[in-house]
N, C-alpha and C positions, 0 to 999 in steps of 0.2 A: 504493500500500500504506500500509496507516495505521501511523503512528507508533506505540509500546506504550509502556505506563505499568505498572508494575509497582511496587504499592503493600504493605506489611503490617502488623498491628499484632502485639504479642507474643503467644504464643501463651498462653493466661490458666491460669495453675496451677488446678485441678479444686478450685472452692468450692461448699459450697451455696450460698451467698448473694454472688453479684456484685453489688458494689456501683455505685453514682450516680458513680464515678470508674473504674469499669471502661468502664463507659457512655461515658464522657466522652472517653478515646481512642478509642475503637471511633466514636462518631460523627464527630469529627473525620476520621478516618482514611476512612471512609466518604463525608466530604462532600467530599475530595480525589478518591476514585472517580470518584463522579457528576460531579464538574465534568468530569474528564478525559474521561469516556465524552461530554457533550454534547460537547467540541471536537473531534471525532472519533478520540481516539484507540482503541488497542486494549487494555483496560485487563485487568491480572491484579491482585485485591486477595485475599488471604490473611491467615488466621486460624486460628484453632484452640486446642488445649488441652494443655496440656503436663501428663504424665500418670504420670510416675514417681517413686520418688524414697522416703526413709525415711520422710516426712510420709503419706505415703499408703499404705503398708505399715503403718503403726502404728494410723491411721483402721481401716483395713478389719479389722484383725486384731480390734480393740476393738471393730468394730459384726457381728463373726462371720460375712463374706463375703469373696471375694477381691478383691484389689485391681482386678480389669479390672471385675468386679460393682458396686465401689464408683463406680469412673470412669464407666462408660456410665450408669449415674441421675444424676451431676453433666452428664454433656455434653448430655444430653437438655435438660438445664434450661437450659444456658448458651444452646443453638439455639433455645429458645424465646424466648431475652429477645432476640437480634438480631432475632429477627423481628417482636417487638415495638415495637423499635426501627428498623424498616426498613434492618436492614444489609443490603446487596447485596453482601454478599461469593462470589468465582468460585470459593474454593475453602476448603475445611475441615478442614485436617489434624489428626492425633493421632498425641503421640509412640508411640501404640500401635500404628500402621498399620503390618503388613507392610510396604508398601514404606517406608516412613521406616527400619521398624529395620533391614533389611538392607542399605540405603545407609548407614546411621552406622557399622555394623560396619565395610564396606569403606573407611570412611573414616578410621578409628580404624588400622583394620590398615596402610593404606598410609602414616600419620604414624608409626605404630612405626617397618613398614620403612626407611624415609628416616631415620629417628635425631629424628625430633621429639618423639617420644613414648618415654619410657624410664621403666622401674622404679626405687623407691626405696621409704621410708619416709617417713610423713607423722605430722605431728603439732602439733594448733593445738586452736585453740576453735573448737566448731562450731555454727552455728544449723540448727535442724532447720526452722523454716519457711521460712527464706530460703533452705535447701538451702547453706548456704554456712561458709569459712572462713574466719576469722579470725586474725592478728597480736595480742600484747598492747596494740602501737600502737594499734593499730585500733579495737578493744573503749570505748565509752564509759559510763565508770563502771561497766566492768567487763558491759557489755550488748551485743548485737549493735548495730552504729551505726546499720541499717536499718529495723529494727524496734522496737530497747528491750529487745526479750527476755532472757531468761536463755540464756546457750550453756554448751556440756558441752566437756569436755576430750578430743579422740580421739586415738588414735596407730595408725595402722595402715599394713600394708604398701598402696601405693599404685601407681599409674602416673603419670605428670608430662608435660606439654605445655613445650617449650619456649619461654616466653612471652616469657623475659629476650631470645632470641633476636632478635626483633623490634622491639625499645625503640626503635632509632633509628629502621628504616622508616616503621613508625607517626610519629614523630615528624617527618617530613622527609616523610610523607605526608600528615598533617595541616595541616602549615606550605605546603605547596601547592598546598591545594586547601583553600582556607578556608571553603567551603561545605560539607564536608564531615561536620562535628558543629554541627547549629543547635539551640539559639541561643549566640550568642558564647557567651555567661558557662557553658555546658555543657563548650565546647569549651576554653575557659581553665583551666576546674576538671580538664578529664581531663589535659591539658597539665602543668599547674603541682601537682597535686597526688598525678598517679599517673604519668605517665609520665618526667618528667624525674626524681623522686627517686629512680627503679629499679624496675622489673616484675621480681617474683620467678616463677618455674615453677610454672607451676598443674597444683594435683591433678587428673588426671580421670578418675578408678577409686574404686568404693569397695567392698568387700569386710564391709560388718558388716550388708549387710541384700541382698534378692534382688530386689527390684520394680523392675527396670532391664534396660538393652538387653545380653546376656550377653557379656562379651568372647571373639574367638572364637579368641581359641588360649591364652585364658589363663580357665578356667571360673569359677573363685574370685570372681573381679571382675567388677564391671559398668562400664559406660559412665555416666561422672558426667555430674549434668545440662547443667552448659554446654556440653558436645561436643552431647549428646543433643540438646537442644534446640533451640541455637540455628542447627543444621544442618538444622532444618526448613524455611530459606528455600528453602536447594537442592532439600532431597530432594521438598519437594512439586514441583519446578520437572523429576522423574525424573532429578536428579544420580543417576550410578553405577545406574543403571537401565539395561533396552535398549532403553527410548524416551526418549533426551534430548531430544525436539525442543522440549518447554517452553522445555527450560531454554536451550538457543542462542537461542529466540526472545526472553525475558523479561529474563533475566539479563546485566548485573548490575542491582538492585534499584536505580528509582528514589528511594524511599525510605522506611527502617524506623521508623513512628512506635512510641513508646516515652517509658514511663515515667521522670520524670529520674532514679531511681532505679535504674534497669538501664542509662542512658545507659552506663556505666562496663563491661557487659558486650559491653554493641551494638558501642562503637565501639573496643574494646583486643581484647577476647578473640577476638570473632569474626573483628574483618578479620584479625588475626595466624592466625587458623587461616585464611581462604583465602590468607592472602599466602604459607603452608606449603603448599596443596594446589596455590599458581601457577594463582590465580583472579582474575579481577578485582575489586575492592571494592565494596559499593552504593557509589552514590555519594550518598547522604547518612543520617544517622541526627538525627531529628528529635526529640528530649528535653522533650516537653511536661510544664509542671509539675501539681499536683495542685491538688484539692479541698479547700476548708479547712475544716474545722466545728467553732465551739468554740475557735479558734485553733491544732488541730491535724489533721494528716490522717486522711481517713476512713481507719477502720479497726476490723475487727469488736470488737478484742481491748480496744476505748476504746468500745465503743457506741455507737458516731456513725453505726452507716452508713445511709445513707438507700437504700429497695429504689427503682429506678428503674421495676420492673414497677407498683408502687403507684400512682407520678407519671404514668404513661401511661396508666393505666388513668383515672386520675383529671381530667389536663387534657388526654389525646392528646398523639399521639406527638410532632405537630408543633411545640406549643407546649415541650414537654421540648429537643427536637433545640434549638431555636432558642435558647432560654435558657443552654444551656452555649455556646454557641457564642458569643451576644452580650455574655453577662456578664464571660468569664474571659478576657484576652490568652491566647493561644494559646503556651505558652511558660512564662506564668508561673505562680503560686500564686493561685488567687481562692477567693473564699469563697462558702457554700455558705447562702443561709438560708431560708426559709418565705416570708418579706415582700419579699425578692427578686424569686423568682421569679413569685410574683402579679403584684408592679409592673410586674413585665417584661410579663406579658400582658396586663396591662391600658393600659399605657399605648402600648407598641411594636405588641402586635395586635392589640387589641381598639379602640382610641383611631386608631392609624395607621393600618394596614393593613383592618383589618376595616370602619372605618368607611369608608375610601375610599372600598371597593367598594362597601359599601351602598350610601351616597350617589349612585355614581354609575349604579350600576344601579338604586334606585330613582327616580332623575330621569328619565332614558331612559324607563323605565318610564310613570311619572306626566304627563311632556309629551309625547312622543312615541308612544306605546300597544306601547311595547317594541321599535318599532324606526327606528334611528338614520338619516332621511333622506339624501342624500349632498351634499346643496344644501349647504355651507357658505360662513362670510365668517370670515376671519381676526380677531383681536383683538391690542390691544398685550401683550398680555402672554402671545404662542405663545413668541415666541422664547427667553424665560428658559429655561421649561420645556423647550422641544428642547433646547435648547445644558444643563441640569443632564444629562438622560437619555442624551446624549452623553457626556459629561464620566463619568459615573457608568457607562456600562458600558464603556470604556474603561479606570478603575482598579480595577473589579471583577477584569478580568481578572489586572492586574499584582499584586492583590494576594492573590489564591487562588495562585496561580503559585508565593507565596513563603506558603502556608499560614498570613494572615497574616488567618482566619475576619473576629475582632472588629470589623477595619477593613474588608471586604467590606460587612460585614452593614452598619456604619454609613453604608456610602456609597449602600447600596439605600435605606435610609431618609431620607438627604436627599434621595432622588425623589421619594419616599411624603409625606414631608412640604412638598416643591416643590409637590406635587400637589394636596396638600389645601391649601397656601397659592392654589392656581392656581383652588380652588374659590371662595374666599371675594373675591378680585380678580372675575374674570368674572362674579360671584353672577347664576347661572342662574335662580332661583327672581323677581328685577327682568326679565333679559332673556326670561321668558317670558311677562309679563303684558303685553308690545307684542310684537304680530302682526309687525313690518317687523322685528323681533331674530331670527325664529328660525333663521335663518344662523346670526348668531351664537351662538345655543345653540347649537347641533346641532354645531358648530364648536368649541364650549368641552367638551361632553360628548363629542365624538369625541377629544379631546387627554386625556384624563382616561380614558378607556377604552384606549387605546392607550400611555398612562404606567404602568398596571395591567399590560396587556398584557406591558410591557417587565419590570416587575418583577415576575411573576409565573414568567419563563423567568430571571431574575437569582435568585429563592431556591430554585430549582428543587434546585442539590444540599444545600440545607439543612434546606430540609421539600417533602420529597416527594409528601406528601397533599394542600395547599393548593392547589399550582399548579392543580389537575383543577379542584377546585373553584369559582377562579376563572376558566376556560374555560367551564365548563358556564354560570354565571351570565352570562358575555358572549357566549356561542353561540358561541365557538370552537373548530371542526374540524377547521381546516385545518392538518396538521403545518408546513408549509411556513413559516408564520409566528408557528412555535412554536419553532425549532429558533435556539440559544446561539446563530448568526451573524447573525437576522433582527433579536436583540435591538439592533443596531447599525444597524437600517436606520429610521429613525424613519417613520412614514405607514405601514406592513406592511400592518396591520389594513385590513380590507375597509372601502370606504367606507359601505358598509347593512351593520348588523350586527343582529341581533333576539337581542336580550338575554332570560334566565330567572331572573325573580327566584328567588329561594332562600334558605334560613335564614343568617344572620348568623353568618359564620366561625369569628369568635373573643369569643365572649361576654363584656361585664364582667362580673369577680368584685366580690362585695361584700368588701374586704378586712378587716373587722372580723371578720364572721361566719365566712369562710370559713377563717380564721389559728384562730378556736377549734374551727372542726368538723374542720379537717387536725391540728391537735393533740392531738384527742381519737382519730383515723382513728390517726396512728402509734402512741399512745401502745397502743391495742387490738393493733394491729400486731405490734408490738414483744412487747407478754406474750403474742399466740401463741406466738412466737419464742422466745424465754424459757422457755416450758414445753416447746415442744417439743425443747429445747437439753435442760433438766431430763432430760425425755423418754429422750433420746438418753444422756444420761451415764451415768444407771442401766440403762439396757439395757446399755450397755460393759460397765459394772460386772459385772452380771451374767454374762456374756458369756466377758468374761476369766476369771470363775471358776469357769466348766465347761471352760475349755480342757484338753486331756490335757496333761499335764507328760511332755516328754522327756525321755531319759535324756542327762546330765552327765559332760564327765570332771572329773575333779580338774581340771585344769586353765580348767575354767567357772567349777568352786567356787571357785577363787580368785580370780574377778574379783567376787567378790560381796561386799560391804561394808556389814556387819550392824554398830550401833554403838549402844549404849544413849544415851537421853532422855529427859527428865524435861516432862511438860505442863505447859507454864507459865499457856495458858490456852487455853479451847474455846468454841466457839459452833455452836449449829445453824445451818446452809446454810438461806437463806431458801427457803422454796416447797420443800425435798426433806424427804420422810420420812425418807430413810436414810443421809443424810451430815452430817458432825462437820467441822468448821474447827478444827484445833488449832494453836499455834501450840509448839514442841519443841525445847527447846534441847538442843543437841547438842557438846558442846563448848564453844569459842569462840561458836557462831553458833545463829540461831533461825532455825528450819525452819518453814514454813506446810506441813500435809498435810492433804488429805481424807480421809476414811475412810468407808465403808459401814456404819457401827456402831452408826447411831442406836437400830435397833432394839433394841439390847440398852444400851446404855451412854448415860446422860445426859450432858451439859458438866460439869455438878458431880461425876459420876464419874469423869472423864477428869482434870480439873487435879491436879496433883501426882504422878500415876501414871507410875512408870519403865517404859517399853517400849520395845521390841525396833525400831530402824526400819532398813529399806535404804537405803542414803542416794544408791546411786551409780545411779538410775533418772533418766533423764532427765527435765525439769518437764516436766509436762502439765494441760494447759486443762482445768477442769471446770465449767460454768454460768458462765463467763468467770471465775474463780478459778483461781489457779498453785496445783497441787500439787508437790509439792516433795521425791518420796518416799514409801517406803510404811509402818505402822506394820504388823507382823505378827500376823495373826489368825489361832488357830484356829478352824474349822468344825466340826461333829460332822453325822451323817448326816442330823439332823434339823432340818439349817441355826442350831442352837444355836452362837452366837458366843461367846469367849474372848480376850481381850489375850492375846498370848504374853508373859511377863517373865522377869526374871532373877531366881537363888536368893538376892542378897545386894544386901538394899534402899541397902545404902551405897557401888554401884558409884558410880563418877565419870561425870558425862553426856561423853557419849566415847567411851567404852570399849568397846574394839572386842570381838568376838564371833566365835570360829573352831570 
């Protein structure tokens, strides 16, 4: 019975635009798969999309469809890009799936019952994209620590996980089993910076929006995302289903790769909730770092992100998979550039690998009429070459084991390039112009076909497309001497082989040219994107101000905080018709808001004009601009616009409004 492997990446919050570091775990994650499947095991990889939550209630409400309407057009897109990426993942969840959400309920209910889970009040800063809470400690420069953004102040009735509960388990189960949070320095920072100074009780209920999993003996509230969520390992696994046999088979998870920015989720929140359900722990969470561009991480909200669908389409998939993998230590922070990734293909595929093969199938080819006699005579210089090809799938193995890509991929290429040193020693093109050599050719091009060979099944779970192609070119059919154990067998390869030439794998790029045409490809890219962002804000726009207005109690109206401002200065939103950039001093402090008002009011009508703003709306993204609030305007039927203001021009900017 074969060993199982059970692999996952997180499950990717519902974007339009996954970015070239979404990409970046998913293929790592993916090329962990594939290895495991060639060693025979029985491999479960998982993914998916985590799909609730206030960020996407507020999307859908502003683009006037429902939140599952908004989700199923982002997941469509998400399955597109794996496939364009050759993810092979077995399975796809969504925290939308019936069975996920009726396994979180019972899962949620049975930490009630046990006392882990109890009612309180909650009250912190909150970040609506990271879905998350905050400490004043916490907050840097008064921003969310994870993203930079602006957070809002909540206070609401809650439900609480007993997290503080756990502090020392975790601790005393991290401290022995040190393979448990990779890489060290992940594992140090959860150690020394969150678990030793005290885990407080985490919220996990929230009550001020609906687009969540319903609690079920308490209706008001929902299931906060990190119950929801990260309970996806189990429930696609039919935890609390009445087919568990996944999950006895699979479970517990070899290991969670993951953002080093949710490391702090993966390995505090979630084992302390199985260590409450009296479940076993994965046993490892793997914290790979990010993508750098610009000197900071991709991220839409900075316009850095690079569409990974662009770069496939543009070099194949093969050359994309290969280049994250070979460029960034697996673990750490690398960077991300244009001149990069050509060098990379030009010099690693196009120069190494590609030209190998050429060479050696068109030598074959050109002295032999395509196929490889079986008459050989040895030369001095086999043995280096066996003994690297040894040596190199030997720590290919030790080092994927310990998902350690960078150094695999560079130990395949000191064969590729043993290889092509093995070319220029034997130089076949001398040993064929004497008749009494051609032993030794035949013998230099059979070692050189069979080094190919070997490293054609070594890059196997990194670029999936290649390996075929370099088979088809050496006439290779036979699984048999295809298969991850044969690559240890040195001589595999049939002694007659009848080789098929074929187009040249990985093409030089001219890198001058091709740095100004890919400049010019994103830059067009990009202002699609831009307009269609454009696009999308005025439709909101719009959108929101057909909505019906519900009825109010007094007790709504008093959360509402209306407070006069004075425009200190305005600008038209580049590329929109119908939005104002104001900047509103309110008090103490200056507000940036957008408004829909072009049509009717110019910048130079706006500056110095006292109006009426809500201040207590939480900030939102408009054309990547923070709005900040709303200015109130009236409508008349015939969409004629009006600044609402105050009767007495020498209010104080402040002054509140009841």
């Amino acid at each position: 019975m074969a060993k199982t492997f059970y692999i996952t990446t997180p499950i990717y919050y519902p974007s339009d635009k996954l970015h070239i570091g979404h990409s970046y775990c998913t293929v790592a994650t993916d090329t962990m798969a594939r290895y495991k499947r060639l060693r025979g095991y029985d491999v479960k990889f998982l993914t998916g999309t985590d799909e609730h939550g206030q960020k996407i209630e507020r999307i859908a409400n502003a683009q006037g469809v429902t939140p599952k309407e908004y989700v199923d057009k982002i997941v469509a897109g998400v399955k597109d890009l794996w496939k364009a990426l050759d993810i092979s993942y077995d399975q796809f969840i969504r925290t939308t799936d019936d069975y996920h959400v009726a396994s979180v309920q019972k899962i949620f209910k049975q930490l009630y019952d046990q006392g882990d889970i109890y009612k309180s009040e909650y009250e912190g800063w909150y970040c609506t994209p990271c879905e998350s809470f905050y400490t004043d400690t916490q907050l840097v420069d008064g921003k969310c620590p994870d993203c930079g953004r602006e957070v809002e102040r909540l206070k609401e009735e809650s439900y609480f996980f007993r997290l503080s509960k756990y502090q020392d388990r975790l601790i005393k189960h991290i401290e022995e089993h040190p393979e448990f949070i990779q890489p060290q320095s992940r594992q140090n920072e959860m150690l020394n910076n969150f678990l030793r100074p005290g885990l407080e009780d985490l919220c996990v209920s929230r009550t001020t929006f609906k687009w969540g999993i319903p609690v079920t003996f308490d209706d008001k509230h929902i299931v906060y995302v990190w119950v929801d969520a990260l309970s996806n390992y189990i429930t696609a696994l039919g935890y609390g289903s009445d087919d568990d046999s996944q999950f006895k088979k699979y479970w517990p998870a070899d290991v969670h790769v993951v953002g080093k920015e949710i490391v702090r989720f993966h390995s505090i929140i979630w084992p302390a909730m199985l260590m409450a359900l009296n479940l076993p722990l994965p046993k490892q969470v793997f914290g790979h770092g990010w993508l750098i561009i610009d000197g900071g991480k991709i991220s839409k909200s900075k316009g850095n992100v690079v569409d990974p669908k662009f770069l496939v389409d543009r070099y194949g998939v093969d050359a994309i998979r290969y280049f994250l993998l070979r460029e960034i230590a697996f673990g750490q922070d690398g960077n991300f550039t244009n001149e990069a990734l050509i060098q990379r293909i030009n010099s690693d595929l196009a120069n190494d690998l590609g030209n190998l093969v050429s060479r050696t199938v068109g030598m074959i080819d050109k002295y032999f009429g395509g196929k490889l006699p079986a008459d050989r005579e040895a030369t001095e210089f086999d043995a280096s070459l066996t003994e690297t090809a040894a040596s190199v799938t030997a720590k290919v193995d030790e080092l994927l084991d310990k998902m350690l890509f960078t150094d695999a991929l560079t130990e395949i290429w000191t064969l590729i390039r043993r290889a092509n040193k093995y070319v220029d020693e034997t130089q076949p093109w001398i040993l064929a112009k004497d008749e009494t050599q051609k032993a030794k050719l035949a013998n230099a091009l059979y070692n050189l076909a069979e080094a190919i060979r070997i490293v054609s099944i070594l890059i196997q779970p990194f670029m999936p497309r290649s390996p075929k192609k370099i088979w088809e070119q050496l006439g290779i059919n036979d699984e048999a001497v295809l298969t991850w154990d044969s690559a240890k067998v040195w001589g595999s390869l049939p002694a007659e082989i009848v080789i098929k030439k074929g187009d040249v794998i990985f093409p030089r790029i001219d890198m001058k040219k091709e740095l100004a045409e890919l400049e010019a490809a994103m830059k067009e890219a990009q202002a699609a994107s831009v307009t269609n962002q454009m696009k999308a804000a005025e439709e909101s726009a719009e959108e929101l101000a057909k909505e019906a207005v519900p009825e109010i109690s007094i007790d709504d109206f008093d959360k509402v905080c209306l407070k006069v401002g004075t425009v200190v200065a305005c600008e038209k939103m580049k590329g929109s018709k119908k939005l104002l950039k104001s900047q509103i001093k309110i008090g103490n402090e200056t507000r940036q808001i957008l408004s829909g008002i072009a049509p009717k009011y110019t910048p130079e009508d706006m500056v110095g004009k006292k109006v009426v703003v809500l201040t207590n709306l939480p900030p939102r993204k408009m054309m990547g601009e923070e709005s900040n609030g709303m200015i109130l305007v009236a409508e008349d039927e015939n969409g004629e616009l009006s600044i609402v203001s105050v009767d007495k021009s020498d209010f104080a900017d402040g002054s509140s409004i009841s």
